[in-house]
C-alpha positions in Angstrom: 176.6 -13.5 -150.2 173.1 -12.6 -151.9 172.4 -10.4 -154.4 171.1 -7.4 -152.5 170.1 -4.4 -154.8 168.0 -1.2 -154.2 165.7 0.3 -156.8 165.3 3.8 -156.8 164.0 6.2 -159.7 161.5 8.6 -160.3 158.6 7.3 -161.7 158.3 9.6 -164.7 161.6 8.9 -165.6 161.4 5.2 -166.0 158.0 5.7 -167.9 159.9 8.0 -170.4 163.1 5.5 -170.9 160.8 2.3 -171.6 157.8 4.4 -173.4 155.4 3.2 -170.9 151.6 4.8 -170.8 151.1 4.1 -166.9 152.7 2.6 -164.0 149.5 0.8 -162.5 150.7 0.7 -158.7 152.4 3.2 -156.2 155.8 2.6 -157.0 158.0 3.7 -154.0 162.3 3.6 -153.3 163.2 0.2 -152.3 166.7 0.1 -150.5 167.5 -3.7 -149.4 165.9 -5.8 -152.3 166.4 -10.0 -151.5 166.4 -12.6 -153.7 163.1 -14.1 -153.9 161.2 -10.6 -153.5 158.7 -9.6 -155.6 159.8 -6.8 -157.8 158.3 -4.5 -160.8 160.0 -5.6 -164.4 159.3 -4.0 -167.6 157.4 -6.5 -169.9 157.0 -6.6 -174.0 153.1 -7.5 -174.3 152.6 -7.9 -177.9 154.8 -4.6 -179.1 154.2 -2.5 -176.5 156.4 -2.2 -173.1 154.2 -2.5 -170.0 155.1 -2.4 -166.2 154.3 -5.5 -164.3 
């Protein structure tokens, strides 16, 4: 088995729950995340929260 996941949220939302000033890319629904996929994580960059 592989660890399949899906990542779906509005955008504002996950800005508000990590404090984030911007989401720099078109983040859209994903529904059949692989392993080895590139995916968006939230980052601490010097004591501040970032999207990358």
């Amino acid at each position: 088995m592989c660890g399949r996941f899906t990542l779906v949220t509005d955008p504002e939302k996950l800005m508000s729950r990590f404090h984030l000033q911007e989401i720099p890319f078109d983040l859209k629904p994903r529904y059949n995340i692989a392993p080895g996929q590139q995916i968006p994580a939230i980052l601490a960059d010097g004591g501040r929260r970032r999207i990358g």
